[in-house]
C-alpha positions in Angstrom: -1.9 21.3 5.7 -2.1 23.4 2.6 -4.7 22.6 0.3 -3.5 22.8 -3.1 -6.1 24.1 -5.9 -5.8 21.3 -8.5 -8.5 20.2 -10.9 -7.0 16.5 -11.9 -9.2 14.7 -9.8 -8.1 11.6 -11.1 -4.1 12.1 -9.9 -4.4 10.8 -5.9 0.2 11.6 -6.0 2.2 13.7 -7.8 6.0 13.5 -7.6 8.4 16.4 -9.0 12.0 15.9 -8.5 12.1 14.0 -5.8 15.6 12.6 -3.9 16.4 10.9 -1.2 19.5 10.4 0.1 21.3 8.0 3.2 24.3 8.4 4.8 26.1 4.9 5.5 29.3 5.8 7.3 30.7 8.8 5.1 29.5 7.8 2.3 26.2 9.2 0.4 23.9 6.8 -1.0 21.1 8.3 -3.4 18.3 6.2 -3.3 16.0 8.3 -5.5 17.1 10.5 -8.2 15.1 13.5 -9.5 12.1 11.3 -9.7 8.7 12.5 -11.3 6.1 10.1 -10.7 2.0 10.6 -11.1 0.0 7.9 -9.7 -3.7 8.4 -10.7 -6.8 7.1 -8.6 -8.2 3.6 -9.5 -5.4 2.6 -11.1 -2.7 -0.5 -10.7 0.6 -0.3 -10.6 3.7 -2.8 -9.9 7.1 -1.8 -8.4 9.3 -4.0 -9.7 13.3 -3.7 -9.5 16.6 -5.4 -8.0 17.7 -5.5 -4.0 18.6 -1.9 -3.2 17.2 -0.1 -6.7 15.4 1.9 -4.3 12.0 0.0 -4.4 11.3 0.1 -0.4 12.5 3.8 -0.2 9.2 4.4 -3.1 7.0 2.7 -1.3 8.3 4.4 1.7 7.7 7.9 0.0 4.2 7.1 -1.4 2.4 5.9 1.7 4.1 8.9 4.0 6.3 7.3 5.9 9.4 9.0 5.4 10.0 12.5 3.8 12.1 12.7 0.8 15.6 15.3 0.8 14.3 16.9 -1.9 11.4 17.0 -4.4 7.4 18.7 -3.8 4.5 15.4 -3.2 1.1 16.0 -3.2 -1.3 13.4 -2.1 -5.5 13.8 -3.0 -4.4 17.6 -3.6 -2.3 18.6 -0.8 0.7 19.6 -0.5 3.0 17.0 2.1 5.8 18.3 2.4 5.4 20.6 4.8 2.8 19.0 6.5 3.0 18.2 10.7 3.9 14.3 11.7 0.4 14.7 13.4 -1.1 15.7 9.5 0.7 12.9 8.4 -0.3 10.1 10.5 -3.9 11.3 9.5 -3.5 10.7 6.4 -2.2 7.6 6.5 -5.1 6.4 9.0 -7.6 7.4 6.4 -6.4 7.4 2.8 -3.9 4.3 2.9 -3.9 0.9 4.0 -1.0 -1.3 3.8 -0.5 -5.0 3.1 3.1 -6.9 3.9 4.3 -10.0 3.2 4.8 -11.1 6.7 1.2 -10.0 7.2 1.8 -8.3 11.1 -1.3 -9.5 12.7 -1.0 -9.5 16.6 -1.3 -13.3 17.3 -3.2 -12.8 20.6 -5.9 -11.0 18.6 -8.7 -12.9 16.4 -9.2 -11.9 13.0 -11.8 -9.6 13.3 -10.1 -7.4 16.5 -6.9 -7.2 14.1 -9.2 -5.7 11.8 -10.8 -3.6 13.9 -7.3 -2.3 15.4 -7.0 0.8 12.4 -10.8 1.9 13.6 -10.0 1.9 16.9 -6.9 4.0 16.4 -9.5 6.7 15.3 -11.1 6.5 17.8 -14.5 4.8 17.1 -16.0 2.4 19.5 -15.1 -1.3 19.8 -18.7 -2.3 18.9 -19.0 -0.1 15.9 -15.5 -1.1 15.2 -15.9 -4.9 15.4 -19.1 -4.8 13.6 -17.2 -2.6 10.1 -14.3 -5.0 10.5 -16.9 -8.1 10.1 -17.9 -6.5 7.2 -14.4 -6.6 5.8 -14.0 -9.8 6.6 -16.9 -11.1 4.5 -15.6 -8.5 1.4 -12.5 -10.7 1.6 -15.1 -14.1 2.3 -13.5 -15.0 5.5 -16.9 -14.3 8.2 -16.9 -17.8 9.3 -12.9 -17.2 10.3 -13.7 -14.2 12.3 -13.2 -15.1 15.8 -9.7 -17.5 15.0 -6.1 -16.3 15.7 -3.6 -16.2 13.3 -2.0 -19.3 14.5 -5.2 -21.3 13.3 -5.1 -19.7 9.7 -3.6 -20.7 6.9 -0.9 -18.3 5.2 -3.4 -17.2 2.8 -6.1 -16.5 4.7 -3.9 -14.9 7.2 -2.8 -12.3 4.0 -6.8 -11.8 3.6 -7.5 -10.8 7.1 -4.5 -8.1 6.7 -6.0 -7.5 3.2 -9.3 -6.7 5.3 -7.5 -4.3 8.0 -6.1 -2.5 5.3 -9.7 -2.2 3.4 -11.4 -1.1 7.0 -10.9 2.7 6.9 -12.3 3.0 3.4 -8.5 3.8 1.9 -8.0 5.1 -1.9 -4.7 3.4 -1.7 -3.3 -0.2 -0.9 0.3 -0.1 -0.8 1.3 -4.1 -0.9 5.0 -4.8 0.0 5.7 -8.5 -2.0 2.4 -9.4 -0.4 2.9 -13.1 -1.4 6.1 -13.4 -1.0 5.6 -16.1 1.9 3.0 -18.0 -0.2 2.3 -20.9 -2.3 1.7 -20.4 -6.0 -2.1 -20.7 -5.1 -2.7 -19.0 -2.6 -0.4 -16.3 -4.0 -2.8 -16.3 -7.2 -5.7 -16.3 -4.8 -4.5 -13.2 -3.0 -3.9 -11.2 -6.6 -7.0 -12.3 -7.6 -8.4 -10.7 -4.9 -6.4 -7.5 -4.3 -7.2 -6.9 -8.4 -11.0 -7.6 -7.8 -11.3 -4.9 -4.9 -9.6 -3.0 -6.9 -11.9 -3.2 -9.9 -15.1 -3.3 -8.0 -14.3 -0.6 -5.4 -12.2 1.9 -7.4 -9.1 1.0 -5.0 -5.8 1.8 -6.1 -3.2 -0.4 -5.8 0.2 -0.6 -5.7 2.6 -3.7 -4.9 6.7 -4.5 -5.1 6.8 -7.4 -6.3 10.3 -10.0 -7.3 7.3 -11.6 -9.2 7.4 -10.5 -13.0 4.4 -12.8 -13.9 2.4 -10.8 -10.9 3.9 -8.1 -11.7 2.6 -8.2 -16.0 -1.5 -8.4 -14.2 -0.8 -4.7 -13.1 -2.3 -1.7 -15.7 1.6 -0.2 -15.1 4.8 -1.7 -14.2 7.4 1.0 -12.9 11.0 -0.7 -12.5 13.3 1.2 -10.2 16.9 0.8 -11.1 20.2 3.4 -9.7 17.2 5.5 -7.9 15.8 6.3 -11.4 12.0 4.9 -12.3 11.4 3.4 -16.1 8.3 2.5 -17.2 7.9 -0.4 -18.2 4.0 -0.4 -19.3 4.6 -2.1 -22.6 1.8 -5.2 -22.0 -2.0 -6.0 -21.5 -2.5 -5.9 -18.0 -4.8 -9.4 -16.9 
């Protein structure tokens, strides 16, 4: 993968004139248009936007799991365009974690083994991977849950266990897909308290879709996606 030479630490992606496109039957469906989009490290930002603005296809794009049609990305400097699926995959392992709303935890697995999983996928240990997903766990104050299923959590503390597999790998990005969409109004609070605290304390960027325009005015930035075009919508004190 080619590095590129870039002294602007603090950009983790860059987006020039990026497209995507779909084909649904013979018809072509831009989902992105021409997008130029710079998402600096440390920093918060909510995706906000109706049902088929192009919100999942961002998302998509950002954590490196589809290619756009068009467009140059860089992520942390390099260039991904032309980067291998192998490269790719890498990446994703080590710079990005990701948190959805219907949390994706293997239900025969305790907390801290679905933890572990993303370790174990590079290949460290199950010991060493066990004992750096406990550690999670207690970042997101859920040690004494370690050794329950999902099926005896709650549907917050389920979302902090997959907030703490995402966290294992040492990420500098969260990607959060409507992360409390299948929460209660306090648990959903508890879990953006959270996700903003890590975020503060441990320099971890963060970005979320969210339906949730009161969630959605705690972010630093607030990008709305609307015909495959991105408008910034930054106009408040982030909370």
């Amino acid at each position: 993968m080619k590095k590129i030479t870039n002294d602007r630490l603090s950009e983790l992606i860059v987006m020039r004139s990026v497209c995507q496109r779909y084909s649904k039957g013979d018809q072509s469906i831009n989902a992105l248009v021409d997008v130029d989009f710079t998402l600096c490290r440390g920093s918060t930002c909510a995706i906000v936007g109706a049902s088929g603005s192009g919100k999942s296809t961002l998302l998509n794009i950002l954590g490196l799991l589809e290619r756009p049609a068009c467009g140059d990305i860089e992520f942390a400097g390099r260039d991904v365009m032309n980067a291998s699926s192998d490269e790719l995959a890498q990446l994703r392992n080590r710079e990005i974690g990701f948190v959805f709303q219907a949390f994706n935890l293997l239900p025969r697995l305790s907390a801290v083994d679905n933890v572990a999983l993303p370790m174990t996928y590079r290949g460290v240990d199950r010991q060493s991977a066990r004992a750096m997903a406990l550690s999670q766990l207690q970042r997101v104050g859920l040690s004494n849950r370690a050794l329950h299923r999902p099926a005896d959590l709650s549907g917050g503390q389920r979302q902090r266990v997959a907030i703490a597999r995402a966290l294992v790998g040492e990420p500098a990005l969260i990607l959060a897909d409507e992360p409390t969409g299948n929460l209660d109004q306090a648990c959903a609070t508890e879990v953006m308290d959270l996700l903003l605290a890590l975020n503060r304390q441990h320099n971890v960027t963060l970005v979320m879709v969210t339906h949730d325009t009161v969630l959605a005015e705690r972010f630093e930035r607030r990008i709305e996606v609307s015909e495959g075009q991105l408008l910034d919508r930054s106009d408040h004190a982030a909370a």
